[in-house]
C-alpha positions as CSV (number, residue, x, y, z in Angstrom):
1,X,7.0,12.8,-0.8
2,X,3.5,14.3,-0.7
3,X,2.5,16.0,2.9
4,X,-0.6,16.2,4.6
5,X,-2.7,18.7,4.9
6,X,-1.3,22.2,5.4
7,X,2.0,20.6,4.8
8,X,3.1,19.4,8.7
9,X,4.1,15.9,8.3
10,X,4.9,13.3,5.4
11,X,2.0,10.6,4.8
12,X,4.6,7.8,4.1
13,X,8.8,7.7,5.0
14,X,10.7,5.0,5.3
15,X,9.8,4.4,9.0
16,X,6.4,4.0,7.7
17,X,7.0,2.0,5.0
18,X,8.5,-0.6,8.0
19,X,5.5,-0.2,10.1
20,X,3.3,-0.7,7.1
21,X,5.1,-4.1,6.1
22,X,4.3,-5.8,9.2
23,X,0.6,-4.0,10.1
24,X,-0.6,-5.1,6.5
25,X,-0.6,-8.7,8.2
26,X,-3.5,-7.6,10.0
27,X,-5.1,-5.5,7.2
28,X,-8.3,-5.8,6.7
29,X,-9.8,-5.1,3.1
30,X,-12.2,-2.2,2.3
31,X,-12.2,-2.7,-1.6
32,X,-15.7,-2.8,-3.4
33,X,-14.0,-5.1,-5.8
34,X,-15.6,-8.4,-5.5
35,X,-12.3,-9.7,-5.9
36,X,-10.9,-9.5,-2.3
37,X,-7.7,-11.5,-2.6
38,X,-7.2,-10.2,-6.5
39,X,-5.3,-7.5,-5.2
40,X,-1.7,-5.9,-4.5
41,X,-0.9,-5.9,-0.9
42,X,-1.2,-2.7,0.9
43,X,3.1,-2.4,1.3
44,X,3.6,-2.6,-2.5
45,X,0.6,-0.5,-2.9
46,X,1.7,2.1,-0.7
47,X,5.4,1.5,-2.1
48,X,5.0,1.3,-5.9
49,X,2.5,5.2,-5.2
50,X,5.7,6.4,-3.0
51,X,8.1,6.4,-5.8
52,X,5.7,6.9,-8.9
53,X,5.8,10.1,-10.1
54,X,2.1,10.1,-12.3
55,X,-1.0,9.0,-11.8
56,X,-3.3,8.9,-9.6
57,X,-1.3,7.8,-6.0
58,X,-2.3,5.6,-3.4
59,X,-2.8,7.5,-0.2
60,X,-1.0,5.5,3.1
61,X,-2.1,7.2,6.4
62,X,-0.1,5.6,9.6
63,X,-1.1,6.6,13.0
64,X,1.1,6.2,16.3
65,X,-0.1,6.6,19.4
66,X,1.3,6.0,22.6
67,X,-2.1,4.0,24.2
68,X,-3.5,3.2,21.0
69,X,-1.0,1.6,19.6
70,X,-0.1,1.8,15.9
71,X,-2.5,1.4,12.6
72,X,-2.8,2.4,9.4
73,X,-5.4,3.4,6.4
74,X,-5.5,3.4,2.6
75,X,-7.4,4.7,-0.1
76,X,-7.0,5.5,-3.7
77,X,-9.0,8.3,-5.7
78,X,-11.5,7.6,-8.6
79,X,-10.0,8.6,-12.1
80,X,-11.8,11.9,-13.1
81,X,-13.8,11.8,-10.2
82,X,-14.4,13.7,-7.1
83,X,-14.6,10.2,-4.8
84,X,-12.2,8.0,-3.4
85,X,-12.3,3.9,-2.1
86,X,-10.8,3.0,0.9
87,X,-8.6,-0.4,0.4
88,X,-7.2,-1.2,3.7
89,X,-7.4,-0.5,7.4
90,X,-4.9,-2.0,10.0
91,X,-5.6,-3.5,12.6
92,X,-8.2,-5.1,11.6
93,X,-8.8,-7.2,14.6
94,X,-11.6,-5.5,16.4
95,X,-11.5,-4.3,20.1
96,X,-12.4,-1.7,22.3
97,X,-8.8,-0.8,22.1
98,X,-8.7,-0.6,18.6
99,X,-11.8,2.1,18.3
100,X,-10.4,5.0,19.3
101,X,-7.4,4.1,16.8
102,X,-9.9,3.4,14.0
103,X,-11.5,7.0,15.0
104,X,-7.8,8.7,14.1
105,X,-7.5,6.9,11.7
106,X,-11.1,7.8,9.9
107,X,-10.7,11.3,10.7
108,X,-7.4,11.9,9.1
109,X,-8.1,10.4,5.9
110,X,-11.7,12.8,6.4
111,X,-9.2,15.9,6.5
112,X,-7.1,15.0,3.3
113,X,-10.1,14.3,1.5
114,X,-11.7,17.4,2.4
115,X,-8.6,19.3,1.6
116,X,-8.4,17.5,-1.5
117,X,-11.8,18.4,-3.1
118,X,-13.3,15.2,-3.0
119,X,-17.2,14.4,-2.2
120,X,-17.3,11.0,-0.9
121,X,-15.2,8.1,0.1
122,X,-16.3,4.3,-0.6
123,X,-15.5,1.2,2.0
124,X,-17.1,-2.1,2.1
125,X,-17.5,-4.3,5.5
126,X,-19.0,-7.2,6.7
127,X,-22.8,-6.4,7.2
128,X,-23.9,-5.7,10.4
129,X,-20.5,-5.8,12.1
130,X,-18.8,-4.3,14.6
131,X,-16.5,-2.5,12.1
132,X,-19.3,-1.6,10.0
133,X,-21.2,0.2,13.5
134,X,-17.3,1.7,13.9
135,X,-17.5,3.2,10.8
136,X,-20.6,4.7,11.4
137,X,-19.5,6.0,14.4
138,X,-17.3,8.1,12.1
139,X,-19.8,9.0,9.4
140,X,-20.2,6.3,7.2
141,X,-23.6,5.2,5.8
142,X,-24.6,1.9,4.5
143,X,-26.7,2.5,1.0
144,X,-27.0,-1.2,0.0
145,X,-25.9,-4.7,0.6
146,X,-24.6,-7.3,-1.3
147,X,-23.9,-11.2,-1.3
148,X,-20.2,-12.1,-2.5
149,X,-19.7,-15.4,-4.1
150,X,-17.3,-17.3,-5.5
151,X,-16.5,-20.1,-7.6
152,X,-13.4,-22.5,-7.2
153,X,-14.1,-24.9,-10.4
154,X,-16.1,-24.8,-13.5
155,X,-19.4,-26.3,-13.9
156,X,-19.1,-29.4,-17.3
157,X,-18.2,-28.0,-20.2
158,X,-21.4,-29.1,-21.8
159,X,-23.2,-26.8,-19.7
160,X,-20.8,-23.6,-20.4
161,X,-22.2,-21.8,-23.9
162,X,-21.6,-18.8,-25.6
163,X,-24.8,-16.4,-25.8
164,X,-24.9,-15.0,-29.8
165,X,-26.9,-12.3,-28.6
166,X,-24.1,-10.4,-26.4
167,X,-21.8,-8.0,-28.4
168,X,-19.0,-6.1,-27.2
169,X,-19.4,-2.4,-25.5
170,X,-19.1,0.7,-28.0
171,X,-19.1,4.2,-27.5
172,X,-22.9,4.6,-28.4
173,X,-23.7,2.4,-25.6
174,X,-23.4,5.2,-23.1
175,X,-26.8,6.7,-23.1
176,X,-28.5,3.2,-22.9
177,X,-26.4,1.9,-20.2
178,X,-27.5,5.0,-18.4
179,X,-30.9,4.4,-18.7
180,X,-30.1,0.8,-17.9
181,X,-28.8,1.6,-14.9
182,X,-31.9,4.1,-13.5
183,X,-34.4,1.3,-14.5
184,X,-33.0,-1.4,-12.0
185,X,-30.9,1.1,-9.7
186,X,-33.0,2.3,-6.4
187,X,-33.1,6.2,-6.5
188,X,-31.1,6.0,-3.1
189,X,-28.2,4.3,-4.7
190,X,-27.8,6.8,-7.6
191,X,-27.7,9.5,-4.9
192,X,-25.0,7.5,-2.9
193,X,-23.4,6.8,-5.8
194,X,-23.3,10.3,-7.1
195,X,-24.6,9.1,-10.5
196,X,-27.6,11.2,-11.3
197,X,-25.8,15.1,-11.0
198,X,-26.3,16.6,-14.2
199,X,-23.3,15.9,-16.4
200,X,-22.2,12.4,-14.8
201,X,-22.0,9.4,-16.6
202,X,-22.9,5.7,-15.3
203,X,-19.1,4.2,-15.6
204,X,-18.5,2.2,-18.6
205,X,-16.5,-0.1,-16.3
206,X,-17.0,-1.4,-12.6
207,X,-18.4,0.8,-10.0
208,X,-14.8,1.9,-8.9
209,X,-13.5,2.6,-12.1
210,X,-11.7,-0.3,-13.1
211,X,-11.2,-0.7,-16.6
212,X,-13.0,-4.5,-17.4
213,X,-11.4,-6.9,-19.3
214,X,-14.5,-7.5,-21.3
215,X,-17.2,-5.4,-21.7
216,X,-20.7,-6.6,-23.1
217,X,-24.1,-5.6,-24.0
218,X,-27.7,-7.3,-24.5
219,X,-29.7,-5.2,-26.8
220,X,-33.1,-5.5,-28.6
221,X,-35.3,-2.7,-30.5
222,X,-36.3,-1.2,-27.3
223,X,-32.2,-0.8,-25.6
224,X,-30.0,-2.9,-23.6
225,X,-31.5,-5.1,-21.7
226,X,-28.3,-6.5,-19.7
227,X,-24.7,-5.6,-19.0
228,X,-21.4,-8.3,-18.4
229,X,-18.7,-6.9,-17.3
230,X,-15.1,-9.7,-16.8
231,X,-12.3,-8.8,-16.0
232,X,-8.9,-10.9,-15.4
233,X,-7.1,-11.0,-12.6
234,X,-4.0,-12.8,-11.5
235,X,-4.9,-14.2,-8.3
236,X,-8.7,-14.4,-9.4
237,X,-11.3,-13.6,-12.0
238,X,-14.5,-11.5,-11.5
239,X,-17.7,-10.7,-13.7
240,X,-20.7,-9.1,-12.8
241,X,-23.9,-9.2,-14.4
242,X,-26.3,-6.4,-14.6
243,X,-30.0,-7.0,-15.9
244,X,-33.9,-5.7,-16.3
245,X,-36.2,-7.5,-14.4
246,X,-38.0,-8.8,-17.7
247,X,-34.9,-10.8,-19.0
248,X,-34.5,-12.8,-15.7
249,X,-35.6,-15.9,-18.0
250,X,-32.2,-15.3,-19.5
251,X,-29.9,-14.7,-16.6
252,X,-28.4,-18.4,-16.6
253,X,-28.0,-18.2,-20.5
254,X,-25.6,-14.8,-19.4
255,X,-23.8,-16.6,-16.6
256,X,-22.7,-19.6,-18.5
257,X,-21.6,-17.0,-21.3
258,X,-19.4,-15.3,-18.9
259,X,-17.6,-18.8,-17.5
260,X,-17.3,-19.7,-21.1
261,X,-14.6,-17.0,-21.8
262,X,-13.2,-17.4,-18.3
263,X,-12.7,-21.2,-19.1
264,X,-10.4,-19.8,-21.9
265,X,-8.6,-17.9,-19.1
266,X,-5.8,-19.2,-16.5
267,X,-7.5,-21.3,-13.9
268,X,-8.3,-19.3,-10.9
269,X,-11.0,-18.5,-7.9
270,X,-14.3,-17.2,-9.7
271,X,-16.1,-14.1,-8.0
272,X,-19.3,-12.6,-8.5
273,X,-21.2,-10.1,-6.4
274,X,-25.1,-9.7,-6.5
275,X,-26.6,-6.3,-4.9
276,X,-29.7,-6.5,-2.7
277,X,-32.0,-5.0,-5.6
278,X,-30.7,-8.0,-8.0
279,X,-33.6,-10.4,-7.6
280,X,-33.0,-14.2,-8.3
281,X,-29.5,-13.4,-9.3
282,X,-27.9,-15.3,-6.4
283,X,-30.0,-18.2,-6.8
284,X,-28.8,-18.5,-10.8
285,X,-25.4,-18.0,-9.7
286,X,-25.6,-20.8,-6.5
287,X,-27.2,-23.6,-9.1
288,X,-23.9,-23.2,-11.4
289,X,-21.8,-23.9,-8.2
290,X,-21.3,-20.3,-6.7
291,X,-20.8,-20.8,-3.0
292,X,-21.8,-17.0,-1.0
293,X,-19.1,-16.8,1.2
294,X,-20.0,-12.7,2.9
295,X,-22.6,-10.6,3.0
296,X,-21.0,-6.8,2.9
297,X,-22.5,-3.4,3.8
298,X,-21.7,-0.3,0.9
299,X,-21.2,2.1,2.8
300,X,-20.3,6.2,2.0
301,X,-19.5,8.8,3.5
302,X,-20.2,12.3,2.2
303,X,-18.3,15.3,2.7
304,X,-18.8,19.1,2.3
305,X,-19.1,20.4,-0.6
306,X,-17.4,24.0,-2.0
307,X,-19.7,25.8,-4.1
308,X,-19.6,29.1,-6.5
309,X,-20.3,32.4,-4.2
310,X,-23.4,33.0,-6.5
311,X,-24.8,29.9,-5.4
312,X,-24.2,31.1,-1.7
313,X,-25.7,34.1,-1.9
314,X,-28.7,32.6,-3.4
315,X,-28.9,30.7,-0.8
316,X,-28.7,33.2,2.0
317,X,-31.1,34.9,0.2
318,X,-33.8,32.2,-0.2
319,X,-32.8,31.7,3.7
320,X,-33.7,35.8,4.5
321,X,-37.0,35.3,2.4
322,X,-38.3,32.7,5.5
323,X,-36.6,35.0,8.0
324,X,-33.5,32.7,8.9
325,X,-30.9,35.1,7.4
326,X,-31.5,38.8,6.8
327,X,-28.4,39.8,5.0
328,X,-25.3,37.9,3.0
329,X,-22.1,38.0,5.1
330,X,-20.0,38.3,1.3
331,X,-21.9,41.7,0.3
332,X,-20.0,43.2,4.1
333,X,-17.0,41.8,3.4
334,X,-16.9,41.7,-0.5
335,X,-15.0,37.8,-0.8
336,X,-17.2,37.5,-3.9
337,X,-14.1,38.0,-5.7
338,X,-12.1,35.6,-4.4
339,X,-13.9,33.0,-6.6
340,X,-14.6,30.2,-4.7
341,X,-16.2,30.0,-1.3
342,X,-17.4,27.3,1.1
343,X,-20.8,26.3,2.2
344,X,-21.6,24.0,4.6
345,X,-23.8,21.3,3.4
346,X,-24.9,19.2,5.5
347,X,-23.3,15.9,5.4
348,X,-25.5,12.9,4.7
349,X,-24.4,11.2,7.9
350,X,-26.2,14.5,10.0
351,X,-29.2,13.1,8.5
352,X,-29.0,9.3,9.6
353,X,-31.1,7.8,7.6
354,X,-31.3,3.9,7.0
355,X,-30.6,2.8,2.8
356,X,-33.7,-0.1,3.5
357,X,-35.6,2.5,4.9
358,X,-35.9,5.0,2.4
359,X,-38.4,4.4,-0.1
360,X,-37.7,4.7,-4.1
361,X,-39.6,6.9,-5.4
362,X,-38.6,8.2,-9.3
């Protein structure tokens, strides 16, 4: 049973666990996966982490209060990342009753991920909600939008082909699918995504880190040109399509590749997500029967970062050379040695800026 932080209560008991069964009816998700109903359910979730004994663990947060009511939160951390998604917050009817409990709720997953190391923490909400202005309330940032849309049957199998250019994904690929990524990828993404620190990689897989069923590449002399990523699900199927601007000629010729191995698949609901920054992509995807069914707000919410005492005392002494610090608190009190100390950074959410407001400049 793993505790919170500085070890006072348990995150889940069996008490929990009962809450949790009948809260997740009110669940709302928070998952970037385009695939909202593709999913476990937040009890077996929260049950299957509670008695696995590896990996990385789903984190349950339930909250009781006496005029708040009850709730709960979920969130699961990135494989060999500092960052975590949120998948579920309960309830997810919205009311000025509810706010307060969405507040606790917020700020205790905050305090484990801060005590956990972590840097940010991912959710996705309708745009321009009233959950999405909650979450900001509480820190949260939108850094770009994107239309969700969904397919229930397959265009005429005349119309579905194979593309002979697309290969699968190799290890080689990395590089270029970096460089992929920064030539369509506004600069404010990449920061909000925390994709351009030296020594980070673009994911080989989805934005969240799950593994895709298929993974292929568009290439010519120059580098890839395009990305498709599938992957199979067993409630629903997902793709997503990533592309330079000068192959939009050959986005349909991509599309109908990817239902072409779906059709091969178990019939299920098609999803496909297009970013605000994807020109024309919604359009191809609506003409092959895509319906948009939401438009959702990305939304992050950084955290303070711990940093290497050399680093701090740089800093205090860059701060003494403009006269806002004269001396470094660690050379009085020598904690230099205790190898790791805290600055405060300020979070991005002090600075309150807009994502279609800032402009990209490379």
């Amino acid at each position: 049973m793993r505790l919170l932080p500085h070890g006072l209560v348990p995150v889940m008991g069996l008490r929990d666990l009962v809450a949790l069964r009948y809260l997740q009816r009110d669940g709302m998700s928070l998952m970037l996966d385009a695939a909202p109903d593709a999913n476990q359910p937040p009890f077996l979730l929260a049950l299957s982490s509670w008695l696995s004994l590896d990996g990385p663990p789903v984190e349950t947060f339930v909250v009781r209060h006496r005029h708040e009511g009850t709730g709960f939160i979920q969130a699961r951390p990135r494989l060999r990342r500092p960052e975590a998604d949120l998948l579920y917050i309960a309830p997810a009817a919205w009311s000025e009753g509810s706010c307060l409990l969405w507040e606790r709720l917020l700020g205790r997953l905050t305090g484990w991920a801060s005590e956990s190391g972590l840097l940010r923490l991912y959710a996705a909400l309708p745009a321009g909600s009233a959950e999405e202005a909650a979450f900001r309330r509480s820190g949260y940032l939108r850094y770009a939008t994107e239309a969700l849309l969904r397919l229930d049957d397959l265009p005429e199998p005349a119309l579905l082909r194979l593309h002979p250019g697309l290969r699968p994904q190799k290890g080689r690929d990395v590089w270029p699918l970096q460089r992929l990524y920064a030539s369509i990828t506004p600069l404010r993404v990449q920061q909000a995504e925390g994709l351009i620190h030296n020594g980070w990689r673009v994911p080989t897989d989805d934005w969240n880190g799950q593994a895709w069923t298929k993974s292929l590449v568009l290439e010519d002399k120059d580098g890839l040109l395009a990305h498709l990523g599938l992957r199979r699900g067993r409630a629903a199927h997902t793709f997503r399509l990533v592309c330079r601007p000068e192959v939009d000629g050959l986005q349909r010729d991509l599309i109908t590749h990817a239902l072409a191995v779906i059709a091969q698949w178990p019939p299920r609901p098609i999803y496909s997500s297009v970013r605000h920054y994807q020109l024309r992509l919604d359009a191809q995807l609506e003409e092959l029967g895509f319906t948009p069914i939401a438009e959702r707000a990305l939304t992050v919410r950084h955290l303070v970062l711990s940093v290497r005492p050399a680093l701090e005392e740089l800093v205090l002494r860059l701060q003494g050379a403009v006269g806002a610090v004269h001396s470094s608190p660690l050379s009085e009190n020598g904690n230099a040695a205790d190898g790791a100390a805290t600055l405060a950074i300020a979070s991005r959410s002090a600075l309150e800026w807009e994502y279609d407001t800032i402009s990209d400049h490379r």
